[in-house]
N, C-alpha and C positions, 0 to 999 in steps of 0.2 A: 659353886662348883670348884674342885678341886684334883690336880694330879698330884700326886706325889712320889717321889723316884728317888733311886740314885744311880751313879755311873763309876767307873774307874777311872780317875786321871793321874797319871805321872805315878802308879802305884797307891794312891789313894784313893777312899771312899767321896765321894762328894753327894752328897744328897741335896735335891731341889724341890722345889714347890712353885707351878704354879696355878693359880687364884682367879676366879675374875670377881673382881673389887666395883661396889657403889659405893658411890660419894651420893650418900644423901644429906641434904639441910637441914631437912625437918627430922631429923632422926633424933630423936629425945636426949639423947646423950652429946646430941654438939648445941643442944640450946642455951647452953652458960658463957661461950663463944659469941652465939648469934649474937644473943639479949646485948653483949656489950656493943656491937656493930659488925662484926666481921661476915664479910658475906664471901659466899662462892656458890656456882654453880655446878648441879647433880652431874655425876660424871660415871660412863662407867669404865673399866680399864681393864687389863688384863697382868697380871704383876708375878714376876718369877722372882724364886729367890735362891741363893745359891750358900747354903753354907757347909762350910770344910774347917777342921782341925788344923792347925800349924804350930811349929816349932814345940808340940808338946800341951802348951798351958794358955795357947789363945784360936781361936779363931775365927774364921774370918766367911762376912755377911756381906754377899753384894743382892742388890734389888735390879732389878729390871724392870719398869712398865710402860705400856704403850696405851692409849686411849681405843677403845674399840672402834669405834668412828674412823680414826685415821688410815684405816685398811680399805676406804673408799666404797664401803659396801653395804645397803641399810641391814640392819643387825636390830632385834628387841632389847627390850630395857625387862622384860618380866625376867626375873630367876628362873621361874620352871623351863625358859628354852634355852638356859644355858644349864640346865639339871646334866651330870655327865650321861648317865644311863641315857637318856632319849635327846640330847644335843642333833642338830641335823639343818642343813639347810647354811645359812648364810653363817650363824654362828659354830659350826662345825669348821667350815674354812677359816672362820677368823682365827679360833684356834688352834686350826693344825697349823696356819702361819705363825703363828705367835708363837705356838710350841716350835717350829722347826727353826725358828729367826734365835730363839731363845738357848736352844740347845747350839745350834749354831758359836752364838757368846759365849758358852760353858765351853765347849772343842776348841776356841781360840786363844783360850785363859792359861798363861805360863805359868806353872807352879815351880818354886825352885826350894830345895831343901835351905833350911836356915844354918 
């Protein structure tokens, strides 16, 4: 699942994204990691991202995530109930928090011309 947006700040476009991210182990593509040792555990998150143009020829990428767990609320691990179209229930509030906390951090952001 995915929102994707933008907003006007300080006379600029800023466009964001957020995601909600698993961390899987067993996921094929992190077994060249494991095989050597590296372990972690399946996680799942919700991660915003905020990028904007500056001074012409750079710009600039900040990330935000938080663990879904940490919102104190049992929430699923399937994808289908975090599908946006039929989201509802505990995962509907984790992410209207996430998205409000998130946007939140995007309104508190000083942009200053170069």
């Amino acid at each position: 699942m995915y929102l994707r947006h933008h907003l006007k700040k300080e006379m600029m476009e800023v466009d964001y994204l957020i995601q909600w991210i698993v961390w899987n182990p067993a996921a094929p593509s992190l077994e060249p990691i494991v095989k050597k040792g590296m372990r972690f555990p399946s996680q799942y998150a919700l991660q915003g991202q905020i990028l904007f143009p500056y001074g012409g020829e750079h710009a600039v990428l900040v990330r935000y995530s938080r663990e879904v767990t940490s919102f104190g609320m049992k929430v699923s691990g399937k994808g289908d109930d975090w599908n946006r179209e039929f989201i509802s229930g505990n995962e509907k509030k984790v992410f209207e928090a996430f998205q409000k906390d998130f946007i939140g951090t995007v309104d508190s952001l000083t942009i200053k011309k170069p």
